[in-house]
PDB file of N, CA, C and O in Angstrom, chain B, residues numbered from 101:
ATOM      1  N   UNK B 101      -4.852 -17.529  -3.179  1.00  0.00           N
ATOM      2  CA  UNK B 101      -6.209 -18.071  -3.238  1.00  0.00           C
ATOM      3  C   UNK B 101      -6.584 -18.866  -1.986  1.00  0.00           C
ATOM      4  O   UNK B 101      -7.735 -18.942  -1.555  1.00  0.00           O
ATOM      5  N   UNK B 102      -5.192 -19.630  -1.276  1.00  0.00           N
ATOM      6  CA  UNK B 102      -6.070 -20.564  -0.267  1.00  0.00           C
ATOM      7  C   UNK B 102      -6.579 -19.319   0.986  1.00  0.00           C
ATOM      8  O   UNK B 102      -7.582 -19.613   1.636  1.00  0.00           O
ATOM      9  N   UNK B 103      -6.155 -18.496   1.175  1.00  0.00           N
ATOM     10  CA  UNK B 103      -6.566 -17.745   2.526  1.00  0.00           C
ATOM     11  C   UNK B 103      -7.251 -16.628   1.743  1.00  0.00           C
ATOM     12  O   UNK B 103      -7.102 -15.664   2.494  1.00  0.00           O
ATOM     13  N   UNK B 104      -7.813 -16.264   0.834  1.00  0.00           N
ATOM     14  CA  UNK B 104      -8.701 -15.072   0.396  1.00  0.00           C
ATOM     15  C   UNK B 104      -9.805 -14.730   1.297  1.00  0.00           C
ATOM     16  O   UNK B 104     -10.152 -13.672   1.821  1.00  0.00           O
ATOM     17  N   UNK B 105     -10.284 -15.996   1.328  1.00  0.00           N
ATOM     18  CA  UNK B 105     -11.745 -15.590   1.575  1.00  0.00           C
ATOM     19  C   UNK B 105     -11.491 -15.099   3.230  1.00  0.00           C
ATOM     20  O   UNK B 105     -11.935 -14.054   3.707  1.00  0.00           O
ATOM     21  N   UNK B 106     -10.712 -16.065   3.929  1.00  0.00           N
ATOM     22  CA  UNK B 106     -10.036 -15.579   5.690  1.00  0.00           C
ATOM     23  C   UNK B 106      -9.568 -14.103   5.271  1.00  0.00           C
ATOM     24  O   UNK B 106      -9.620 -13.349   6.243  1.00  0.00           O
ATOM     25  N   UNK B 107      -9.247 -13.653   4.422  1.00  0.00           N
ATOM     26  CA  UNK B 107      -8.276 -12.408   4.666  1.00  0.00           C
ATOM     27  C   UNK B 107      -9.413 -11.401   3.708  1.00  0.00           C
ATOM     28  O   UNK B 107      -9.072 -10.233   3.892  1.00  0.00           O
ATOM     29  N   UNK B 108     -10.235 -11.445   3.069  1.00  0.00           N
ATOM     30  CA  UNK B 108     -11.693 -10.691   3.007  1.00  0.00           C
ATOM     31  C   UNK B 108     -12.540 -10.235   4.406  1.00  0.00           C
ATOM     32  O   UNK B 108     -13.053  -9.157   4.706  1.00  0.00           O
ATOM     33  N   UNK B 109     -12.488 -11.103   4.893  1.00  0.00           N
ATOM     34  CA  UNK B 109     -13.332 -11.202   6.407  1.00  0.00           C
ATOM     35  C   UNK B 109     -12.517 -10.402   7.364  1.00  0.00           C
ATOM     36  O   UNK B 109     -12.722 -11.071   8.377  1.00  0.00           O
ATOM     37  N   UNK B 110     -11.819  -9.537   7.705  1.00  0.00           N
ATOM     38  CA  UNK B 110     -10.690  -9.305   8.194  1.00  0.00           C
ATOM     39  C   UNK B 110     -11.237  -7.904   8.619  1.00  0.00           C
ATOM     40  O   UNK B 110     -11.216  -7.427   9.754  1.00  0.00           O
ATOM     41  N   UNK B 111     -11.707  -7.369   7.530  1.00  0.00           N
ATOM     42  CA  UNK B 111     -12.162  -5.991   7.687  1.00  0.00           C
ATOM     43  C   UNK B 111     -13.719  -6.209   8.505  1.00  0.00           C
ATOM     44  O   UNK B 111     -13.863  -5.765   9.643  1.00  0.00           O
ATOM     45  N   UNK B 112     -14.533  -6.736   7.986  1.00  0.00           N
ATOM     46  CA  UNK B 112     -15.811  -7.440   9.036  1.00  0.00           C
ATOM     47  C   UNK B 112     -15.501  -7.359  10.367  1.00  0.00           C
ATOM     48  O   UNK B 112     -16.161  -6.742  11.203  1.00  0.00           O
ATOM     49  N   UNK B 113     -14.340  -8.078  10.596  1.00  0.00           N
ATOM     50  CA  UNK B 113     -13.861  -8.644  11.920  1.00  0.00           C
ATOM     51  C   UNK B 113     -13.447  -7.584  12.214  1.00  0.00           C
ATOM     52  O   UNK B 113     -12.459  -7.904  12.875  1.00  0.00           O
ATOM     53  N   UNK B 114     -13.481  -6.340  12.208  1.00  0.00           N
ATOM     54  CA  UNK B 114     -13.215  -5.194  12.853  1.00  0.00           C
ATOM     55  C   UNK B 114     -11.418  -5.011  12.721  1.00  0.00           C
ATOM     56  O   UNK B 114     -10.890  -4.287  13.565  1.00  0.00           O
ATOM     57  N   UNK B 115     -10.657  -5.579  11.813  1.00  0.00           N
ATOM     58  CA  UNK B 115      -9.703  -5.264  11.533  1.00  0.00           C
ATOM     59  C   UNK B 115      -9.658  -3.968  10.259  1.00  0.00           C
ATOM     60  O   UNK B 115     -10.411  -3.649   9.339  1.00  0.00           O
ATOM     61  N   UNK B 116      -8.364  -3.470  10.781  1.00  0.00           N
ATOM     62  CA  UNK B 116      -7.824  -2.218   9.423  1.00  0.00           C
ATOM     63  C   UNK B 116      -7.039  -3.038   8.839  1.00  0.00           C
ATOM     64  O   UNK B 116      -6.250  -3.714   9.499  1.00  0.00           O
ATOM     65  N   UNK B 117      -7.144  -3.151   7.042  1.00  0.00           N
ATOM     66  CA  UNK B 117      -6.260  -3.713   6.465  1.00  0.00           C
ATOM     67  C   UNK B 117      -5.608  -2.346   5.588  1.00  0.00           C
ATOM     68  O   UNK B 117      -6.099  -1.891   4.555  1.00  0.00           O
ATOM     69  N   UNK B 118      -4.469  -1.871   6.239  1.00  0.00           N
ATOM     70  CA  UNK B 118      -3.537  -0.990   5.304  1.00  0.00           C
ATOM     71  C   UNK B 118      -2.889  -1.749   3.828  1.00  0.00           C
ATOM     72  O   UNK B 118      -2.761  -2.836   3.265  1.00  0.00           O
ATOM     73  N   UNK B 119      -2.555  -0.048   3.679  1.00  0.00           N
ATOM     74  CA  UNK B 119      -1.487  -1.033   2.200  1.00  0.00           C
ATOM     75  C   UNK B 119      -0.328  -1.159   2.449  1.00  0.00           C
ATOM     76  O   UNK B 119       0.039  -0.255   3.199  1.00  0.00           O
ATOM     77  N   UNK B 120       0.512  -1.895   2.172  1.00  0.00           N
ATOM     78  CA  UNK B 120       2.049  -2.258   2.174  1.00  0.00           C
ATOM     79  C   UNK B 120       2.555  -1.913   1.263  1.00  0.00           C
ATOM     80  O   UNK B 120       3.593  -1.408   1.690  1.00  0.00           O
ATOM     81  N   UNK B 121       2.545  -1.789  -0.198  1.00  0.00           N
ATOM     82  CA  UNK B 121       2.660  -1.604  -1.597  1.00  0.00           C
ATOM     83  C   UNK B 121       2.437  -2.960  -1.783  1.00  0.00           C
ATOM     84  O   UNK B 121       2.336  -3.697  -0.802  1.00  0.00           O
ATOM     85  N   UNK B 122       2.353  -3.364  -2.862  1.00  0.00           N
ATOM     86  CA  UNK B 122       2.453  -5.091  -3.505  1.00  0.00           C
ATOM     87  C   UNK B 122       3.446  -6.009  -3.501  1.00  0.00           C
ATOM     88  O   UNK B 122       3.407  -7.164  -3.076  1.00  0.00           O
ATOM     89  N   UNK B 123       4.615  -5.238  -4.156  1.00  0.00           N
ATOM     90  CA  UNK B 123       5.661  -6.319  -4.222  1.00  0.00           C
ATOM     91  C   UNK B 123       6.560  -6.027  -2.992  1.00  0.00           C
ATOM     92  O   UNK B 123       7.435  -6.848  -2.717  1.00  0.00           O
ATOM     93  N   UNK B 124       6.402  -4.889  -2.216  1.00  0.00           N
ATOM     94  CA  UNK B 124       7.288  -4.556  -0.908  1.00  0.00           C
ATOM     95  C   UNK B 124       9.042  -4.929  -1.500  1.00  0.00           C
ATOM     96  O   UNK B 124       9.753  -5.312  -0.571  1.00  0.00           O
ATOM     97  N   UNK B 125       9.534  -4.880  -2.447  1.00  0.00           N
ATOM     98  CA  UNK B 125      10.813  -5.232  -2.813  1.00  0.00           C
ATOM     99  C   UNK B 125      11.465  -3.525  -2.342  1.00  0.00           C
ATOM    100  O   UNK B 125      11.079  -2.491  -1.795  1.00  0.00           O
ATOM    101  N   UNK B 126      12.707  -4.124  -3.000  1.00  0.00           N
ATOM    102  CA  UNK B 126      13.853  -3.239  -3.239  1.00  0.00           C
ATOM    103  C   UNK B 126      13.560  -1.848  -3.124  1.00  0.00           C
ATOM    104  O   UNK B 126      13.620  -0.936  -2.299  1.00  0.00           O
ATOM    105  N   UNK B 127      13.243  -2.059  -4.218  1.00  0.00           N
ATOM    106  CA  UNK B 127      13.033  -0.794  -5.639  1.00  0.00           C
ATOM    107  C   UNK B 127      12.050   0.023  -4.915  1.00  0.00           C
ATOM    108  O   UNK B 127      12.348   1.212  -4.805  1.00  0.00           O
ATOM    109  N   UNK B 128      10.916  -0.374  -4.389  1.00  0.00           N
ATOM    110  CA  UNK B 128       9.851   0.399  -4.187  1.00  0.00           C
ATOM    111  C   UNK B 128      10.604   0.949  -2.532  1.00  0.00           C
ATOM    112  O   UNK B 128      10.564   2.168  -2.360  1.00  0.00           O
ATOM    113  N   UNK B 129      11.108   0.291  -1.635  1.00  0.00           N
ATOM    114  CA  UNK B 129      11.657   0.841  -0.479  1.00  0.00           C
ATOM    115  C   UNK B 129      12.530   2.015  -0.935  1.00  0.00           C
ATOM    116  O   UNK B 129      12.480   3.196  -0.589  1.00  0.00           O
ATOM    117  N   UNK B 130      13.244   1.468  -1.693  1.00  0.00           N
ATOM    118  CA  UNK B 130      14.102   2.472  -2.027  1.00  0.00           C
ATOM    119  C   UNK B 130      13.522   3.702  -2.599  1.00  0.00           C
ATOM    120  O   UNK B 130      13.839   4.750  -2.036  1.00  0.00           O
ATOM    121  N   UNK B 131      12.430   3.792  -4.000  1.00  0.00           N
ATOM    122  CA  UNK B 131      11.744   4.878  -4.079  1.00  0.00           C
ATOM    123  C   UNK B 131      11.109   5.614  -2.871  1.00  0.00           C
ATOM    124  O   UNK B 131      11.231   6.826  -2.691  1.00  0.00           O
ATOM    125  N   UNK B 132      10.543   4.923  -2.204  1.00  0.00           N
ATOM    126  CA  UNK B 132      10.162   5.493  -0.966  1.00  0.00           C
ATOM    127  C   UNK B 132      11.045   6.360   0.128  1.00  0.00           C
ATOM    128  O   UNK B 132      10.596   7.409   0.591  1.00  0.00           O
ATOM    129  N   UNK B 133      11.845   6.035   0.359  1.00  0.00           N
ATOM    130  CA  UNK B 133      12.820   6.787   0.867  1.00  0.00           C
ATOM    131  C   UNK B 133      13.758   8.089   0.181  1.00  0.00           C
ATOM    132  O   UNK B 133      14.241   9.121   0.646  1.00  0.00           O
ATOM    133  N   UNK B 134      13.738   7.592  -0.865  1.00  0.00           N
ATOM    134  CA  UNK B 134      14.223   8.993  -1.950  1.00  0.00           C
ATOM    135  C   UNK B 134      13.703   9.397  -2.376  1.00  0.00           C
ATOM    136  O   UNK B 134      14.166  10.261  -3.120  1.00  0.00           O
ATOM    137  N   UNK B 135      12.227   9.190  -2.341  1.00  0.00           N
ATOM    138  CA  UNK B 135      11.248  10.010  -2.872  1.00  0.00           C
ATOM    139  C   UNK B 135      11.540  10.268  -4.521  1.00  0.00           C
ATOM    140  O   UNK B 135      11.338  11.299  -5.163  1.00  0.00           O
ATOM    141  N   UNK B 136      12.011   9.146  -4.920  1.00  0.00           N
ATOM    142  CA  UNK B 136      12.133   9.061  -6.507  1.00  0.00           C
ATOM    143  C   UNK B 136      10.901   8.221  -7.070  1.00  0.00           C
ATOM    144  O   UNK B 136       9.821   8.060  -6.500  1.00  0.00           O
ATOM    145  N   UNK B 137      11.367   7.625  -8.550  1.00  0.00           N
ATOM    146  CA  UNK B 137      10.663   6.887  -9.551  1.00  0.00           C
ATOM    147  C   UNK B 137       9.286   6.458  -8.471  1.00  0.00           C
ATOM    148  O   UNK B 137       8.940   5.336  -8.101  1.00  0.00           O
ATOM    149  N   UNK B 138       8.753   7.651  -8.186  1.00  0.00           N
ATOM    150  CA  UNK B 138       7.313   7.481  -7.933  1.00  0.00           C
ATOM    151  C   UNK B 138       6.225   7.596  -8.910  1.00  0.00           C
ATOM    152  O   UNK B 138       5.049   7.258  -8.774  1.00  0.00           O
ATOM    153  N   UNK B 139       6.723   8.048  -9.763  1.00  0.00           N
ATOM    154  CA  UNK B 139       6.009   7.972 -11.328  1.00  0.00           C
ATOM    155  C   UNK B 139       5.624   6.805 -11.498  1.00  0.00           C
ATOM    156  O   UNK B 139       4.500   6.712 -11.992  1.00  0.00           O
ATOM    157  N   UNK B 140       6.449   5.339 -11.137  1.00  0.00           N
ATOM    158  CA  UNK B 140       5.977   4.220 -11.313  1.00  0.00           C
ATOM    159  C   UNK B 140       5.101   3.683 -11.107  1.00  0.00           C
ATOM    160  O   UNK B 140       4.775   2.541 -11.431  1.00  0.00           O
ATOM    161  N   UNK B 141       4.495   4.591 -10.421  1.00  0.00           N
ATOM    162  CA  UNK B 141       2.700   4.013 -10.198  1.00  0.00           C
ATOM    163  C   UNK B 141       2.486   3.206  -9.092  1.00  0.00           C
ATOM    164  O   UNK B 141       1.442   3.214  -8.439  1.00  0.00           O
ATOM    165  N   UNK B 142       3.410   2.539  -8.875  1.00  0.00           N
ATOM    166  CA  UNK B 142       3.591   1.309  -7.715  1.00  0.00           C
ATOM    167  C   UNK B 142       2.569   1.609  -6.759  1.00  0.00           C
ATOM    168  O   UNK B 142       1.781   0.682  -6.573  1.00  0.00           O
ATOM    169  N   UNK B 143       2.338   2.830  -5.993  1.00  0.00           N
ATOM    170  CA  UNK B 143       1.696   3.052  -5.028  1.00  0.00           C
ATOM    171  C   UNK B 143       0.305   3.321  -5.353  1.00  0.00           C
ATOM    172  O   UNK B 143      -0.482   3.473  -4.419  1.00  0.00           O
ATOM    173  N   UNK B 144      -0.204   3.419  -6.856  1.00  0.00           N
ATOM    174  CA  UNK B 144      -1.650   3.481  -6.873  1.00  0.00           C
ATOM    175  C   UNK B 144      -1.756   2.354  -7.220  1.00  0.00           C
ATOM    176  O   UNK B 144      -2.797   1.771  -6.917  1.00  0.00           O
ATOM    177  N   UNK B 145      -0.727   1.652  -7.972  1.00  0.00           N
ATOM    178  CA  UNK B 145      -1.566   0.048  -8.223  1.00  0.00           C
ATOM    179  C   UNK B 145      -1.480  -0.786  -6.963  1.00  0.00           C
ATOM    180  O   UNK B 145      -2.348  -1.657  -6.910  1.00  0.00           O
ATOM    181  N   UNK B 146      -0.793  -0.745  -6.114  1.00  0.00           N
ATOM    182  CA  UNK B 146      -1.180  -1.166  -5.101  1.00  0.00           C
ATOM    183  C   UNK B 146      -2.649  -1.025  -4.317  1.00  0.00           C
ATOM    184  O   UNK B 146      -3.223  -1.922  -3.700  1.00  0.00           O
ATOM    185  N   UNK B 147      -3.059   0.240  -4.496  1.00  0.00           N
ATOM    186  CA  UNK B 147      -3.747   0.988  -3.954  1.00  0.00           C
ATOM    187  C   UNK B 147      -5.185   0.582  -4.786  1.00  0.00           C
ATOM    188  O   UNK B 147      -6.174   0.825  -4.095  1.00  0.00           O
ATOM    189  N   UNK B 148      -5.450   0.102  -5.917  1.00  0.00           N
ATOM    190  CA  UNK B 148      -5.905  -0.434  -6.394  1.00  0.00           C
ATOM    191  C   UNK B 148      -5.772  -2.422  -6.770  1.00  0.00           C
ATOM    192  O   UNK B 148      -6.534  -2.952  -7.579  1.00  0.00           O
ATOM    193  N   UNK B 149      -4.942  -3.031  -6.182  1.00  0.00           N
ATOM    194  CA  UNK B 149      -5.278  -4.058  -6.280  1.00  0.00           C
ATOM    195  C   UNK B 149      -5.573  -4.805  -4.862  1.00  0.00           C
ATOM    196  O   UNK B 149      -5.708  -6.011  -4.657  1.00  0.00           O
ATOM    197  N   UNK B 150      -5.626  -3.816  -4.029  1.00  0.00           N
ATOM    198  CA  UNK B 150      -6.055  -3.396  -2.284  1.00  0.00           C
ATOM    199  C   UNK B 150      -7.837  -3.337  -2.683  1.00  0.00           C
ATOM    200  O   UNK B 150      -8.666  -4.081  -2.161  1.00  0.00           O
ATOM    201  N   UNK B 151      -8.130  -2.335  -3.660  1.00  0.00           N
ATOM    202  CA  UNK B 151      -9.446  -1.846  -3.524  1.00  0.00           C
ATOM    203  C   UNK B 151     -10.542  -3.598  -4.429  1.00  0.00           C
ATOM    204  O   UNK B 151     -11.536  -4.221  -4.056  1.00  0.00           O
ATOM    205  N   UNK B 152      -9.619  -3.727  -5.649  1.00  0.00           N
ATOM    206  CA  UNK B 152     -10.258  -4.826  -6.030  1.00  0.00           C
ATOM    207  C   UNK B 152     -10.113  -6.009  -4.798  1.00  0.00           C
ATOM    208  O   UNK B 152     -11.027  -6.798  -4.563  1.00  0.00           O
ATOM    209  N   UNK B 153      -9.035  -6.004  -4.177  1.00  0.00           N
ATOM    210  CA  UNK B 153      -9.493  -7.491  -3.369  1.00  0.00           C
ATOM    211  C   UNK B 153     -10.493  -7.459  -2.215  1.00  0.00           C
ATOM    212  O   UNK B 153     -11.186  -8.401  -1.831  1.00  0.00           O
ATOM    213  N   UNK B 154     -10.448  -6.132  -1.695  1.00  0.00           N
ATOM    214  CA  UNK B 154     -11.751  -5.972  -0.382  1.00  0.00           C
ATOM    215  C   UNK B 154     -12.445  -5.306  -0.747  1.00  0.00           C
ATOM    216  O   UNK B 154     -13.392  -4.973  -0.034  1.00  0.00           O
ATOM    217  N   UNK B 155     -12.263  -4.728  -2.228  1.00  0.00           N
ATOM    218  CA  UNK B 155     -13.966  -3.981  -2.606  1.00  0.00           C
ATOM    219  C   UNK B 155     -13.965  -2.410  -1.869  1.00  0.00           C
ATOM    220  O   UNK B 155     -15.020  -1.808  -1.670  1.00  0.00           O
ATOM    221  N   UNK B 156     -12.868  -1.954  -1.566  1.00  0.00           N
ATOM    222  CA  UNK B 156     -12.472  -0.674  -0.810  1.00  0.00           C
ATOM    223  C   UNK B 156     -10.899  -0.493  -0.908  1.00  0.00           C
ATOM    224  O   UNK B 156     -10.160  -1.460  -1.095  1.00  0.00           O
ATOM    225  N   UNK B 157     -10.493   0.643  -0.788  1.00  0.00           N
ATOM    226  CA  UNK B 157      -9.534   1.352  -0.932  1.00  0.00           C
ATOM    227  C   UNK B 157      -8.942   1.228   0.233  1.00  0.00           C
ATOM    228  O   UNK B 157      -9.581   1.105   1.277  1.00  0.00           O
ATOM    229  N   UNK B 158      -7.608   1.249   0.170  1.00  0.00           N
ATOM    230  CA  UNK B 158      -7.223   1.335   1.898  1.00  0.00           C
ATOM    231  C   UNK B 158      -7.277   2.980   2.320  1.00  0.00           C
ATOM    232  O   UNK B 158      -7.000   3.840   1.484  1.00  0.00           O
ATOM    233  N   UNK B 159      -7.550   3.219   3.301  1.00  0.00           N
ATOM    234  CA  UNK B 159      -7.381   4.533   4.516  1.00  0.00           C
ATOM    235  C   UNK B 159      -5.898   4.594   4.934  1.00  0.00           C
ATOM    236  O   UNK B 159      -5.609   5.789   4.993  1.00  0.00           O
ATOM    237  N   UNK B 160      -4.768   3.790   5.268  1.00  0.00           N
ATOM    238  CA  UNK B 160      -3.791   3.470   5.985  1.00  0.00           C
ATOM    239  C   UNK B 160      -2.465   2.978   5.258  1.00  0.00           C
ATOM    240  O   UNK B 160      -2.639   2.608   4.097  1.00  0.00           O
ATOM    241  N   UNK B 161      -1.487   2.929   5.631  1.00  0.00           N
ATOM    242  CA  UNK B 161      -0.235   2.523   5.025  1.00  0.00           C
ATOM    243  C   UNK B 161       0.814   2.661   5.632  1.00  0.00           C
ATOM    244  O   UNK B 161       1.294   3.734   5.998  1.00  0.00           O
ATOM    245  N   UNK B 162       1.370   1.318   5.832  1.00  0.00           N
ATOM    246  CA  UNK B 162       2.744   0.817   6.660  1.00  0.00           C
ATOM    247  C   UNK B 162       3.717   0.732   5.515  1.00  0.00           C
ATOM    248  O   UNK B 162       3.614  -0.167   4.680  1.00  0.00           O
ATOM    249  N   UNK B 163       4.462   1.458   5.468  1.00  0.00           N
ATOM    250  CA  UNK B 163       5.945   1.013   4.778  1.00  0.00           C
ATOM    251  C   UNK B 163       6.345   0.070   4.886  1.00  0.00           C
ATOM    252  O   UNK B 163       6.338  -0.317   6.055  1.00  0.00           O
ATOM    253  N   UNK B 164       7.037  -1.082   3.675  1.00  0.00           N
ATOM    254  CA  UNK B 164       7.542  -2.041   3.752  1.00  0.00           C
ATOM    255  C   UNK B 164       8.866  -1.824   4.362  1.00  0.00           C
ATOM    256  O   UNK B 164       9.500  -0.855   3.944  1.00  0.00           O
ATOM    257  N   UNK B 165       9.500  -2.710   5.464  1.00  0.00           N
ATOM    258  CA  UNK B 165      10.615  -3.090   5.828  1.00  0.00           C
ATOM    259  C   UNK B 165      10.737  -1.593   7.128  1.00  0.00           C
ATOM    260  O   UNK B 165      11.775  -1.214   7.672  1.00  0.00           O
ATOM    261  N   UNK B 166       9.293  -0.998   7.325  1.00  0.00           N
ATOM    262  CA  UNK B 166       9.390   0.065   8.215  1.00  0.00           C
ATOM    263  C   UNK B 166      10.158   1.228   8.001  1.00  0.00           C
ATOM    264  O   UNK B 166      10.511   1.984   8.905  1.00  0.00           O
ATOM    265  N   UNK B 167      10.524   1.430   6.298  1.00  0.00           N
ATOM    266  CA  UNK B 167      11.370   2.352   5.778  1.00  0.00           C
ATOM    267  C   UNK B 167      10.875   3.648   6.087  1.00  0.00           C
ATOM    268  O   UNK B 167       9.683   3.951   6.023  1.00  0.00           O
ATOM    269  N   UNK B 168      11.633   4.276   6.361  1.00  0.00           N
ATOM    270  CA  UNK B 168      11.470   5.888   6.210  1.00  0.00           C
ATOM    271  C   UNK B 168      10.685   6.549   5.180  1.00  0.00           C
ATOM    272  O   UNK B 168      11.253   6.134   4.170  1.00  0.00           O
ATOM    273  N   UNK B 169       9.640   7.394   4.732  1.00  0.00           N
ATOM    274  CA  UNK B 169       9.225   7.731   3.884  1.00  0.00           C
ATOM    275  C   UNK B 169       9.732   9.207   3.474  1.00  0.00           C
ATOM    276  O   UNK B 169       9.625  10.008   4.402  1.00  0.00           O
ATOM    277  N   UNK B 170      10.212   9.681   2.393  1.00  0.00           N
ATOM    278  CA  UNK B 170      10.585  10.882   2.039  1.00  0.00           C
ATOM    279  C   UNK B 170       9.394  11.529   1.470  1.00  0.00           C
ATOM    280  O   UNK B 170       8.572  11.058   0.683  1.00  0.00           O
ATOM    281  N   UNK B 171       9.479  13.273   2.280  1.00  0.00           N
ATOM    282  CA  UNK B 171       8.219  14.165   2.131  1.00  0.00           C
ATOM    283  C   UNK B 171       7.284  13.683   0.654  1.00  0.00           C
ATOM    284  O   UNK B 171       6.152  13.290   0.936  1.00  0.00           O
ATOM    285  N   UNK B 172       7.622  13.673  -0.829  1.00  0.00           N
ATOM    286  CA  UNK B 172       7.085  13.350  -1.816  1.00  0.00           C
ATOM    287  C   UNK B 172       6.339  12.223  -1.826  1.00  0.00           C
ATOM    288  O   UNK B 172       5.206  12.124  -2.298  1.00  0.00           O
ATOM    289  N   UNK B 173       7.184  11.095  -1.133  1.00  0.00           N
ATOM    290  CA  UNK B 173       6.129   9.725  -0.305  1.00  0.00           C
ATOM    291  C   UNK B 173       4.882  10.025   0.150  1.00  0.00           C
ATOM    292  O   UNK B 173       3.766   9.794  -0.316  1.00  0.00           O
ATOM    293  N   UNK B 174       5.184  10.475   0.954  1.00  0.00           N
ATOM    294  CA  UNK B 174       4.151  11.523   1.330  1.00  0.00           C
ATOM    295  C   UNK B 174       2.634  12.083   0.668  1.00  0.00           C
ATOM    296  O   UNK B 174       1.414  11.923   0.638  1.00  0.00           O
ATOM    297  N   UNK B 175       3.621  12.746   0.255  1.00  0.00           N
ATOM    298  CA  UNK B 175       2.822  13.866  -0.657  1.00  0.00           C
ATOM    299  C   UNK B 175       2.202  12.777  -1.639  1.00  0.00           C
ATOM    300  O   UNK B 175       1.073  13.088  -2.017  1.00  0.00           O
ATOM    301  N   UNK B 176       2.786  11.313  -2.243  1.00  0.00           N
ATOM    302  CA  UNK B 176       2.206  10.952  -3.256  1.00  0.00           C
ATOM    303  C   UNK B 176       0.749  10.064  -2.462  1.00  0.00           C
ATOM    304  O   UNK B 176      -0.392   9.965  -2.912  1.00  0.00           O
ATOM    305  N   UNK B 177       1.262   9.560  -1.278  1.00  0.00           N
ATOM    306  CA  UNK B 177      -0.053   9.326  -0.832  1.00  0.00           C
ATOM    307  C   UNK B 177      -0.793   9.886  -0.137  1.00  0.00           C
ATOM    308  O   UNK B 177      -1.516   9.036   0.384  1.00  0.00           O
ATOM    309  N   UNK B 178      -1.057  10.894   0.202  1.00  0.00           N
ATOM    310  CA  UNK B 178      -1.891  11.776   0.907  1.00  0.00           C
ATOM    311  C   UNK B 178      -3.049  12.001  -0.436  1.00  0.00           C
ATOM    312  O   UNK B 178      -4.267  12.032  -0.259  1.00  0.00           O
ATOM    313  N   UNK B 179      -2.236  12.173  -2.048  1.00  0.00           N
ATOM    314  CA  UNK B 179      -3.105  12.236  -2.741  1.00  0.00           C
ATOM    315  C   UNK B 179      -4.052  11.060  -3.393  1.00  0.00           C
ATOM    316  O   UNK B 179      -4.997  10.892  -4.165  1.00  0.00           O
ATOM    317  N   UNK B 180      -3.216  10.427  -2.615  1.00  0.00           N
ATOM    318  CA  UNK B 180      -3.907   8.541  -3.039  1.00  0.00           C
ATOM    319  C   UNK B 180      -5.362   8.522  -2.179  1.00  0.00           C
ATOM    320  O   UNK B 180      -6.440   8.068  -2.562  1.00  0.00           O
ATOM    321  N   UNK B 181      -5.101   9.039  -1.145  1.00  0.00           N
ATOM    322  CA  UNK B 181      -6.130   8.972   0.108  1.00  0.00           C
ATOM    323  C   UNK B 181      -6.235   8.346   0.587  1.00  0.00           C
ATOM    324  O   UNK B 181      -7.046   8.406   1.511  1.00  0.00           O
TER     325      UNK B 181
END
């Protein structure tokens, strides 16, 4: 809450705000790279609690911890958009 409103303005300011996933932990690096338990949704609720905080969807996406993404990674967000 204290930096919302600075980090709303971001996109104004001619910045791209990608998604990271949310919790950037373990689990989700690790799905990401094995292209497993992507069923978990992780990457659309991210993808949606991205769209509720700037009112838009992200375009973009950096892997947490700069992990490798496996083809299904991929594939699951290409269909995210």
């Amino acid at each position: 809450p204290r930096y919302a409103d600075t980090l709303r303005d971001l996109p104004a300011a001619g910045h791209e705000v990608a998604s990271h996933t949310h919790h950037h932990d373990r689990t989700e690096v690790e799905a990401l790279m094995a292209g497993t338990r992507l069923d978990l949704g992780f990457l659309s609720e991210s993808r949606q609690i991205h769209a509720e905080f700037f009112g838009h969807a992200p375009t973009s996406f950096r892997s947490p911890g700069w992990c490798a993404l496996a083809p299904s990674a991929l594939d699951a967000l290409q269909e995210l958009g």
